[in-house]
PyMOL commands that place a pseudoatom at each C-alpha (Angstrom):
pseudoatom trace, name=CA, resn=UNK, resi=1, chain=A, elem=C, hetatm=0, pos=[99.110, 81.955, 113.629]
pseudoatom trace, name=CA, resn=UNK, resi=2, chain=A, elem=C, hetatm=0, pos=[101.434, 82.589, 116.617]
pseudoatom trace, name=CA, resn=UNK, resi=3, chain=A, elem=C, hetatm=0, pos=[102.153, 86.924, 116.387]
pseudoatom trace, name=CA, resn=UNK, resi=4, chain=A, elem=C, hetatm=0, pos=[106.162, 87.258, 116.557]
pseudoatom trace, name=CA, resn=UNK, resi=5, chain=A, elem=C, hetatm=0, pos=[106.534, 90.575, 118.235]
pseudoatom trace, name=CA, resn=UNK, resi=6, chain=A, elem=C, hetatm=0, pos=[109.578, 91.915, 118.279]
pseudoatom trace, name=CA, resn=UNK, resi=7, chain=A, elem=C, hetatm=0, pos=[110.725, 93.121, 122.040]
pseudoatom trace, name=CA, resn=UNK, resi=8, chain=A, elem=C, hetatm=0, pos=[112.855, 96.353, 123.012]
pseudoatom trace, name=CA, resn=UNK, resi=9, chain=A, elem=C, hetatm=0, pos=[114.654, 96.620, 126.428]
pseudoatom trace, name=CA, resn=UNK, resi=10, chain=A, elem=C, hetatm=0, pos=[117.067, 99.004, 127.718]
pseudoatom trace, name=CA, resn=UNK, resi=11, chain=A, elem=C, hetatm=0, pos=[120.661, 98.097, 128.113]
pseudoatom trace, name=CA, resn=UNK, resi=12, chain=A, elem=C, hetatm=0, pos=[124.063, 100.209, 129.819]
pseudoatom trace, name=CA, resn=UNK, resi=13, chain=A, elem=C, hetatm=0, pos=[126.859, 100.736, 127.642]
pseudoatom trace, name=CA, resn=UNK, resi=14, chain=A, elem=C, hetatm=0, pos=[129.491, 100.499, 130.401]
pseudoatom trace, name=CA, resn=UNK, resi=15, chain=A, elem=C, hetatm=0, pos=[132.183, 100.959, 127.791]
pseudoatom trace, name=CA, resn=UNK, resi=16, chain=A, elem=C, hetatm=0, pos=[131.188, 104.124, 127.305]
pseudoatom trace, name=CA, resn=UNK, resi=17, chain=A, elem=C, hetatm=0, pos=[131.626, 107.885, 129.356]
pseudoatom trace, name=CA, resn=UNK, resi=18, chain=A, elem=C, hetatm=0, pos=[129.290, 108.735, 130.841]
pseudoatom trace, name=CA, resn=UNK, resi=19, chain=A, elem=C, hetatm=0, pos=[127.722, 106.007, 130.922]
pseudoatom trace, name=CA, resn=UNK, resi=20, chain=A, elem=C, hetatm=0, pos=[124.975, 105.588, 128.465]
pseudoatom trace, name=CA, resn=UNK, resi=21, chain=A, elem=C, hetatm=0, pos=[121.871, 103.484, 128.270]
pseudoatom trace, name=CA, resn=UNK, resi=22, chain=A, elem=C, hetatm=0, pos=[120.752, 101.735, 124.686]
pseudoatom trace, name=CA, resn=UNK, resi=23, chain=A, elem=C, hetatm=0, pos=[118.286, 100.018, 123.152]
pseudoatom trace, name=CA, resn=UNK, resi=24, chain=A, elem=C, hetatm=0, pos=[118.677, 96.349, 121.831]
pseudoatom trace, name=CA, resn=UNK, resi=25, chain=A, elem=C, hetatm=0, pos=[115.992, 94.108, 120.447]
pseudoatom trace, name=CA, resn=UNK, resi=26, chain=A, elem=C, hetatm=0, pos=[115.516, 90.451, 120.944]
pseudoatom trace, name=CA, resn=UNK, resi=27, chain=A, elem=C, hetatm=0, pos=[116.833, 89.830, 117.489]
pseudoatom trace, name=CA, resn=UNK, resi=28, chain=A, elem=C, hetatm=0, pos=[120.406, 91.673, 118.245]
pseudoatom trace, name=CA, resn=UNK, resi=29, chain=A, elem=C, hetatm=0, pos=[119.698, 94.811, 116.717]
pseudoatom trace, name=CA, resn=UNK, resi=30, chain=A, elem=C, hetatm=0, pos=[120.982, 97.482, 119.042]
pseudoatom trace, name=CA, resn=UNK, resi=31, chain=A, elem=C, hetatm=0, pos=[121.317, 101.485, 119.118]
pseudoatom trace, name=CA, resn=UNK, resi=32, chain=A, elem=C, hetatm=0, pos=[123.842, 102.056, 122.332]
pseudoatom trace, name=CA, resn=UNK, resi=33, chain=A, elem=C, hetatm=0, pos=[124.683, 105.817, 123.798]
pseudoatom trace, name=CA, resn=UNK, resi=34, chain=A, elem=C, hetatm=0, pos=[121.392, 107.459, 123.133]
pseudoatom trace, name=CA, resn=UNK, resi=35, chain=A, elem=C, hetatm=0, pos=[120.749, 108.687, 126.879]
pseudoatom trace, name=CA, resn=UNK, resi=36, chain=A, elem=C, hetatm=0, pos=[122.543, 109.066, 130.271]
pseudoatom trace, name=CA, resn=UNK, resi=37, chain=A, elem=C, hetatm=0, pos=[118.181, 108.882, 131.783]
pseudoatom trace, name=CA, resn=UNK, resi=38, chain=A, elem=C, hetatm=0, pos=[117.395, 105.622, 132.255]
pseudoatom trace, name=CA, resn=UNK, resi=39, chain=A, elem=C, hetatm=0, pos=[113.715, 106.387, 132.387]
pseudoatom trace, name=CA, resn=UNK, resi=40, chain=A, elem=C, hetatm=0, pos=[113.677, 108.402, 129.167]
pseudoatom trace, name=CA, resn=UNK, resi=41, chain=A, elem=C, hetatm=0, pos=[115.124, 105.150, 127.531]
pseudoatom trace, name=CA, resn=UNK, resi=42, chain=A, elem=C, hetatm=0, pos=[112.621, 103.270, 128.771]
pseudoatom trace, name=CA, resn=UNK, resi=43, chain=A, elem=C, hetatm=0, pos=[109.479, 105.013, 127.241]
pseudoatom trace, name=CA, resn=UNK, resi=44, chain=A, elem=C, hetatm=0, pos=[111.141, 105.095, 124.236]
pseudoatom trace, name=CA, resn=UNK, resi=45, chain=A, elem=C, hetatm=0, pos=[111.879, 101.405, 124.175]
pseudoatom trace, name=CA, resn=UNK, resi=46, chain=A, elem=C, hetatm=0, pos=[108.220, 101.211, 125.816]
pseudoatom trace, name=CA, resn=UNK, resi=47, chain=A, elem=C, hetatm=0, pos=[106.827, 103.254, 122.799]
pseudoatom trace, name=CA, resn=UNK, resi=48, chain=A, elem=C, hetatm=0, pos=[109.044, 101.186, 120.368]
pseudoatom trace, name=CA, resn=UNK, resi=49, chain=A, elem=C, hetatm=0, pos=[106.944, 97.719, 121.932]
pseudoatom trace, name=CA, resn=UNK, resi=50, chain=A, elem=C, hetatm=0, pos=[103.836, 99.300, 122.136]
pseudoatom trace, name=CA, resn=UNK, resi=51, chain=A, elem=C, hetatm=0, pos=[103.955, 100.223, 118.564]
pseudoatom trace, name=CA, resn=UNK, resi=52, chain=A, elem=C, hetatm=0, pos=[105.135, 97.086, 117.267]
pseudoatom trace, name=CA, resn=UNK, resi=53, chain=A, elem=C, hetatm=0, pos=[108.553, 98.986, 115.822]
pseudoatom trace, name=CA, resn=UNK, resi=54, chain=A, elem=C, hetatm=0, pos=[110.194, 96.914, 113.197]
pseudoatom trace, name=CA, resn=UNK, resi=55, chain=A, elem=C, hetatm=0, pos=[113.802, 96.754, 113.755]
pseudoatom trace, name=CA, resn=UNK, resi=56, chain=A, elem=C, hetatm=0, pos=[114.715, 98.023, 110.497]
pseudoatom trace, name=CA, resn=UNK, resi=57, chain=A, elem=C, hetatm=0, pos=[113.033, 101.530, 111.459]
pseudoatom trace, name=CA, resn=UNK, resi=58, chain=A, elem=C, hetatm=0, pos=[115.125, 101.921, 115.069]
pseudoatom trace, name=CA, resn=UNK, resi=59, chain=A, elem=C, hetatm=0, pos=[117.807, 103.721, 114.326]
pseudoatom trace, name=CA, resn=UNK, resi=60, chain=A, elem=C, hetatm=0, pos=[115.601, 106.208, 112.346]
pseudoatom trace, name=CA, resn=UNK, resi=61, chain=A, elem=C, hetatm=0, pos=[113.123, 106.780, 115.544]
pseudoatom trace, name=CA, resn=UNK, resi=62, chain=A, elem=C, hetatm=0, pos=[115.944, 107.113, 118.189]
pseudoatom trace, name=CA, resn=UNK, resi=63, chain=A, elem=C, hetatm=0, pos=[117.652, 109.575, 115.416]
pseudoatom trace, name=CA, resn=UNK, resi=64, chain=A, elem=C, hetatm=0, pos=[114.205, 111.456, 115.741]
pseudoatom trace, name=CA, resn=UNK, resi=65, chain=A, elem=C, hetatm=0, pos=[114.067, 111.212, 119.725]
pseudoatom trace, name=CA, resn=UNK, resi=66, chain=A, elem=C, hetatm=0, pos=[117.619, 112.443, 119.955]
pseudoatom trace, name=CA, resn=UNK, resi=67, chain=A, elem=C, hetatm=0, pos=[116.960, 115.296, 117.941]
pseudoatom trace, name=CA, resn=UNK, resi=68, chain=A, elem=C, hetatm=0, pos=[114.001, 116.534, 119.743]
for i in range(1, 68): cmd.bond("trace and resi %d" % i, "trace and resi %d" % (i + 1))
show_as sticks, trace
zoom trace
C-alpha cells in the first residue's frame, strides 16, 4: 500500500505588502499572508509534515498559530 502523504512548503506572496510568506500543499490548498519570518513559516509547515496534517484542518492550525 504506497502511504500518500500530503507535503507542506513555504511560498512568498509577492502580491502582497509586506511581503508575506504562505503555506501551500502539494494538492493546491494554500493559506498565503500568515508571516513576514520565513523561518517561523517553516516550522509550522515542518510541524504540519511531520504530523501528517490533512489539508482540510490547515486553515484551522495556522488560525491557531496566528493567534498565539
Amino acid at each position: 500500500m504506497k502511504h500518500n502523504r500530503v507535503m507542506y512548503r513555504v511560498f512568498l506572496d509577492e502580491t502582497s505588502r509586506p511581503k508575506m510568506y504562505g503555506i501551500r500543499s502539494r494538492g493546491g490548498v494554500c493559506v498565503g499572508r500568515i508571516s513576514t519570518d520565513f523561518q517561523e513559516v517553516n516550522r509550522l509547515a515542518e510541524c504540519c509534515n511531520s504530523a501528517g496534517l490533512s489539508p482540510v484542518h490547515l486553515a484551522d492550525v495556522v488560525e491557531d498559530f496566528r493567534r498565539s
